[in-house]
N, C-alpha and C positions, 0 to 999 in steps of 0.2 A: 317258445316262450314269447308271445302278445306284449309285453309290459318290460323289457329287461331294465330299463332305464328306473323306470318305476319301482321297481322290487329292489332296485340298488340303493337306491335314495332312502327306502323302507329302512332297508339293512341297515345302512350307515347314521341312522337317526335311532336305531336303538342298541346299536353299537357302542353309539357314543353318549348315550344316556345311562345304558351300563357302567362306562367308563369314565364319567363323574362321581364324585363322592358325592352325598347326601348330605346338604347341611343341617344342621341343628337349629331346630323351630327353637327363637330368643324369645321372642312375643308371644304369652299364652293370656286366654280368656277365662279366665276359672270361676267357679263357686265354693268357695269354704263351707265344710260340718264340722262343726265342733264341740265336746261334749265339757270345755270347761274348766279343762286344769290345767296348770301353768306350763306346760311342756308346750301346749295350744296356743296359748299366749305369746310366747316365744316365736314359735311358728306362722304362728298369721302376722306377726310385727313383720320376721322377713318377709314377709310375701306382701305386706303395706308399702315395705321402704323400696320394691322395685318398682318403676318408671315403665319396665317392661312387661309386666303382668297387668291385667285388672281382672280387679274383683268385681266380680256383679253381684253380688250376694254374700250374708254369710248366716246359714242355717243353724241351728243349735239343735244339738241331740241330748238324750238322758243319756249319763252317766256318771262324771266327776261330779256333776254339777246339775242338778234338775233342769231344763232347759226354760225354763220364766229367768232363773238369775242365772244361768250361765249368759241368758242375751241380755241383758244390765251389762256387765262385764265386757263383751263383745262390745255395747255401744260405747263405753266410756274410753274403752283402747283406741275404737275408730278416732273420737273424738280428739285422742291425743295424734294424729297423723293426720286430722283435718279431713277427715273423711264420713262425714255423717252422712254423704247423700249415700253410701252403700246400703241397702236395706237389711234390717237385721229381722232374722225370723225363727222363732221359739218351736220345734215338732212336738210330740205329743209326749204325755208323763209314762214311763213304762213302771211298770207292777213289780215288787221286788228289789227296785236297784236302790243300791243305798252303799256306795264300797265307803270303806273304813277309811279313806283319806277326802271325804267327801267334807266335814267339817275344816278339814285345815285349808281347804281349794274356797270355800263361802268367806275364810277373813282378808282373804288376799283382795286388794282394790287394783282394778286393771289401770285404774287410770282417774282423773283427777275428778271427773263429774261422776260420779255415781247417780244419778237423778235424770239421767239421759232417758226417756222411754222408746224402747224399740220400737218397729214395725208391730203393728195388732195386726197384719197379714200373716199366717200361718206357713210353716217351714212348705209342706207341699203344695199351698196355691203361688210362696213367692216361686219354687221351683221349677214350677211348671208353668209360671208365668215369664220366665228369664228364659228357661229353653223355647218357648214358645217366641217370644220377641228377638230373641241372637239370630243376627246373619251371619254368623260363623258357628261352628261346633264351641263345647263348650268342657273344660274339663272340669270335674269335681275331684275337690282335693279333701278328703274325709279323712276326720283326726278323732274318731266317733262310732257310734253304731251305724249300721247303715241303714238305720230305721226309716230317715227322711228319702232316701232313693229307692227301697225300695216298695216305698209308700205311691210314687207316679208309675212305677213300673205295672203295679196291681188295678191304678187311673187308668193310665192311656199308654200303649206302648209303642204306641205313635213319635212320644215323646223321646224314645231311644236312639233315635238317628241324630239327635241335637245333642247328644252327647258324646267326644273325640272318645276318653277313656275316664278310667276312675283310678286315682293314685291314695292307697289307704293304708293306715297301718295297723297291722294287730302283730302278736309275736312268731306266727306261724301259719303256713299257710300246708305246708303237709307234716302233722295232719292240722286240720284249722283250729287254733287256739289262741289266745289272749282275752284280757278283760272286753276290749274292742267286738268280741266276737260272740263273747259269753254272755253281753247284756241282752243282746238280739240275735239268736241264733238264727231265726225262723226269715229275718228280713237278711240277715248272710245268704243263707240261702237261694233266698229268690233272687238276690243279685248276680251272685256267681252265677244260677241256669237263667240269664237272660243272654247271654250270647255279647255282654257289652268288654271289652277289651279291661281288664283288672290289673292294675302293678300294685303288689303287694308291697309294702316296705318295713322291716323290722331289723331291732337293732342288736338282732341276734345275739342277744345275752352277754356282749362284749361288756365286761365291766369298768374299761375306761373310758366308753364313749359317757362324758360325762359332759354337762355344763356346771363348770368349775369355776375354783377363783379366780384362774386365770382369764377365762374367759368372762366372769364378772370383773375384772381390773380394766381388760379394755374397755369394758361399758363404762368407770366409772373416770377413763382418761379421755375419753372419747368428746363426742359435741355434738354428734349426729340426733336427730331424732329417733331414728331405733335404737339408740346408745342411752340417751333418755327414758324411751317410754322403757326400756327391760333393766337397765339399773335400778328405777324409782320402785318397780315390782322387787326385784332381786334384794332390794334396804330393807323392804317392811321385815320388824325382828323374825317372825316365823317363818320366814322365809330363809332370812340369813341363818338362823338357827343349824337348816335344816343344810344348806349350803355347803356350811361349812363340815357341816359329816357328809359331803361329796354323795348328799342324796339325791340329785337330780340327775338320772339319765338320759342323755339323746336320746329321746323315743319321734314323738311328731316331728320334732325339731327336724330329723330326718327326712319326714317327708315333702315340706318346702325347701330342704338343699335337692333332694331327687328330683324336684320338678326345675331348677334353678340349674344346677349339674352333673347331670343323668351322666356326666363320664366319670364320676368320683365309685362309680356303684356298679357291681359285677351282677348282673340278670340270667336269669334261667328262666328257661318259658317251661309248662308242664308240658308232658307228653299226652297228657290225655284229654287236657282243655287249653288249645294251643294258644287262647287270648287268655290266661290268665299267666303272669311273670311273675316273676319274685326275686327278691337281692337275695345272693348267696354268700356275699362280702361286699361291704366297701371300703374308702380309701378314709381311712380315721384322722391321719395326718391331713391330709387334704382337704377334706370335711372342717374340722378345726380351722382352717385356715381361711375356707370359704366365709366362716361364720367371723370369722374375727375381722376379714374384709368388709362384709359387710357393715359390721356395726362403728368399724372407722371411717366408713366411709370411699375407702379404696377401694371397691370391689367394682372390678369389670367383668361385663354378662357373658362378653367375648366376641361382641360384633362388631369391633376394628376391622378395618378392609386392608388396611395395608401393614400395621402394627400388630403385634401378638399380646402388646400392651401397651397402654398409652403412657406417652416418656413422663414422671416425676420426679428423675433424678436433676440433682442441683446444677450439675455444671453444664445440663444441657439449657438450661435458662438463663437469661441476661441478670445483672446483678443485682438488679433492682427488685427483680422476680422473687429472686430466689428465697427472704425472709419470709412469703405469703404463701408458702407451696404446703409445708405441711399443716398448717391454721387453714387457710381455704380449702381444704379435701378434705380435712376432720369435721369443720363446720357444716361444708354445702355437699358432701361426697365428688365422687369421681365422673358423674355423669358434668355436672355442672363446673369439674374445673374441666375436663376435659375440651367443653363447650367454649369456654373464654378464651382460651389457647387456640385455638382451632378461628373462632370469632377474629381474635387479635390479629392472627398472620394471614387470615382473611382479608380485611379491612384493609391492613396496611398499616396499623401505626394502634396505640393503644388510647382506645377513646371511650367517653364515659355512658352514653347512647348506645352503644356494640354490646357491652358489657351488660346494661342494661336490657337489649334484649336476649341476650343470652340467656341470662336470669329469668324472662320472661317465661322464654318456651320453654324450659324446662318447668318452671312453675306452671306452667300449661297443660305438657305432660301428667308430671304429676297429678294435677286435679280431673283429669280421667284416663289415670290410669294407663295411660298411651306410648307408645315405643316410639322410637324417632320412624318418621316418613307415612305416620298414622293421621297429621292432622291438617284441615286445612286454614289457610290462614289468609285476613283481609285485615293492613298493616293501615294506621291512619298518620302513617307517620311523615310520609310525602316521600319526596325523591330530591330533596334539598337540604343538606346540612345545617343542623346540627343534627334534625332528628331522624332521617334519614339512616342515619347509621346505625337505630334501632334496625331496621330491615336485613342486615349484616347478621348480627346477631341471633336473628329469631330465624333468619335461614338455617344455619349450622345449628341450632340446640334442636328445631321441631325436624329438621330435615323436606321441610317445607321450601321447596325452591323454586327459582325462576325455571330450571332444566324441568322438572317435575311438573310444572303447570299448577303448582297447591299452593302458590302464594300471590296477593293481587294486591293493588294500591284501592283504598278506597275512598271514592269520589266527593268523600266531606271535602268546603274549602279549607275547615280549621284545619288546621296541621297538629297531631299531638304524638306523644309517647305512650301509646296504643294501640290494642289488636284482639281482633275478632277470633276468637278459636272455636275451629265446630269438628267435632266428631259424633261420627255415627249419630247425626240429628240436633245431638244436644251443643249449644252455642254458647260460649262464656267469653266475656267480656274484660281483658283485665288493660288496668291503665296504670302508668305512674302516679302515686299519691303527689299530691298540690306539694306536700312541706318539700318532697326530695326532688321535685322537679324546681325549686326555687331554688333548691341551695344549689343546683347543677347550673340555671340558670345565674347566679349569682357569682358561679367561680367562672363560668365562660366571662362573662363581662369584667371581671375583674382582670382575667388574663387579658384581655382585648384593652384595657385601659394602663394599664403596666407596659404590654411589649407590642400590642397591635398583632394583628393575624396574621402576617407574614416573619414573623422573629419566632428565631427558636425558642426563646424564652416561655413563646405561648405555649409550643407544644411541650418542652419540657413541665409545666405545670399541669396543663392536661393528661398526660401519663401520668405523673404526683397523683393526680385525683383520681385517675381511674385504677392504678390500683388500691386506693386508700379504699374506693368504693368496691371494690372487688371483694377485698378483705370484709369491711365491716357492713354494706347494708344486704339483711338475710332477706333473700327472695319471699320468702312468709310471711313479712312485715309491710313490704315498701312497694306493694302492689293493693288495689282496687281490684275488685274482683267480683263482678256483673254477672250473674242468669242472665239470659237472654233468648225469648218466644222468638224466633225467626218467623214470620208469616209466609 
């Protein structure tokens, strides 16, 4: 043997490749199809309210809903989650479809602007212009026929490698059946024989997987914006009507918890088409649980590093803490308190700038859609306190850090509370509004005039404020928020 050394090293490097687990992908890139009925509704809202997904798209198919006013509906929801740069695109009218709950899915209002007009770019040129443009795979999450995918497959099949898999629902997959399946059999078809990787998901006739009262009570105790935009749907009378005879089944809802947490759900792959899987059970308890996390807010994705959850019990926080803990997770969720906590024992003391950019990067996140350690950031806040200690802040919420190389000081002499955020190209601009940087300005000086900068007095009032500001200003308000052409 020539190499022994060599062939050893081989060995012990897929030895020990074997012998790590596989983590679990948090961060997904997806495109929505959807055909329009409230189960849809439901399901694209979670998949709005995660930090950790983005959407590039969200297609509309015939079925519930003729797909012209199923994407009306689609923009008016965006528009309730502040999301209208996602493009909305209508597929083509199919022949025949007309189901019997198609009138009651047309009175339901998604969301407050009905007058929103979609994308006039078509479900298969936006599709095939998103797979075209992603430098990453891309998953499709269809709540619908599969009319719009297997419309680029019959284009360009070119286009098939830019897609990871396709997670969709109908009721069955042996043998193939559901409404999902029945509108468009011929475009089922051709997706199943293109060789593209299929998780079927269906809610196997359980008839308690239900969105119920209960699960409309936490929407209506709740503060979150998913909490919101599916309550305000869930009130309209026809809805509530229908509610309350426990007629809404987990169906789609299903398929954004399967993409959010694939361990709630038992999979079988087929024997005979080894990329096509399917749930054979999931965890209904768990499920419930998931969903009701998210809509308060509480819900963690599960990519703590050294926690299994992040602590929001009372006694592990100081006393002062402790009145804002369950009001601040209900209002800003768990990503963003987690963030201030983490900011605070960072920092070193609890200051109103930290906090501030806290609130930032996460509202940074949010507007594309970005997971922490996704974005890069140029902070113009300097390296001199008071504003300075934005920098603290937008470290821990973007995961943008000095260790990391994705955060920079940038070279304005002004000094402000502001930052450059650019992902994947696109660059947004967000700064503190003039009013809330006066009144922050306003309480500094007043501490400074009271006790002077070396008395505890000041810092005891500085805590006072930042969590007053913790509590009540919502990251959605008290930010400016800039496009920006990079040249």
């Amino acid at each position: 043997m020539k190499h022994p050394f060599l062939i050893l090293v081989l060995i012990f490097a897929v030895t020990s490749a074997w012998s790590q687990p596989l983590t679990a992908k948090i961060n997904h890139t997806i495109i929505i199809d959807t055909d329009g009925a409230i189960d849809d509704m439901r399901a694209i809202s979670y998949l709005l309210s995660r930090p950790e997904i983005t959407v590039k798209a969200v297609l509309v198919s015939d079925g519930s809903l003729p797909p012209e006013e199923g994407a009306q509906k689609v923009a008016s929801l965006l528009n309730e989650f502040d999301a209208e740069s996602i493009p909305v695109a209508p597929g083509p009218a199919l022949k025949g479809i007309n189901p019997p709950w198609r009138q009651f899915n047309r009175q339901i209002k998604w969301g407050t602007d009905p007058h929103i007009k979609p994308s006039e770019t078509n479900a298969k040129t936006c599709l095939t212009d998103c797979l075209r443009n992603s430098k990453e795979k891309i998953i499709l999450v269809c709540l619908g026929p599969l009319t719009n995918i297997a419309a680029i497959i019959n284009n360009d099949v070119k286009m098939l490698s830019q897609i990871e898999r396709i997670i969709w629902y109908t009721e069955s997959v042996k043998p193939l059946k559901g409404f999902n399946y029945e509108c468009d059999r011929e475009s089922a078809d051709i997706v199943f024989k293109s060789g593209l990787r299929i998780d079927v998901i269906s809610n196997l006739g359980k008839s308690d997987a239900l969105f119920d009262q209960e699960l409309y009570n936490v929407c209506s105790q709740s503060k979150t914006r998913l909490a919101t935009a599916i309550f305000t749907v869930h009130s309209q009378k026809a809805v509530m009507e229908k509610l309350q005879q426990n007629h809404f089944r987990l169906s789609d809802d299903l398929v954004a918890l399967y993409l959010t947490n694939p361990e709630l759900f038992s999979i079988n792959t087929m024997t005979d088409r080894l990329k096509v899987r399917y749930n054979k059970d999931y965890d209904l308890p768990g499920i419930n649980e998931a969903i009701s996390d998210m809509i308060k807010g509480s819900y963690a994705p599960g990519r703590n590093i050294v926690f299994s959850m992040f602590p929001v019990q009372r006694e592990l926080f100081r006393y002062d803490v402790r009145p804002i803990i369950d009001s601040a997770i209900a209002r800003y969720g768990m990503d963003e308190w987690k963030a201030n906590v983490m900011t605070d024992e960072f920092h070193g003391h609890l200051g109103v700038f930290s906090i501030v950019g806290a609130k930032m990067g996460i509202r940074a996140r949010e507007i594309f859609g970005a997971g922490p350690d996704m974005l890069d950031v140029v902070t113009y806040a300097g390296s001199k306190p008071p504003y300075s200690c934005l920098n603290d802040g937008l470290q821990v919420s973007t995961g943008a850090t000095l260790g990391m190389g994705t955060i920079h000081l940038a070279d304005d002499s002004i000094k402000k509370p502001a930052a450059l955020f650019t992902f994947r190209g696109r660059s947004v601009r967000i700064s503190l509004k003039q009013e809330y940087l006066d009144k922050v300005d306003s309480d500094i000086n007043e501490g400074i005039l009271k006790f002077g900068l070396m008395d505890d007095g000041y810092w005891k009032l500085i805590r006072h404020n930042a969590l007053k500001y913790w509590l009540e200003w919502d990251r959605n308000k008290i930010f400016d928020v800039e496009e920006v052409n990079k040249q």
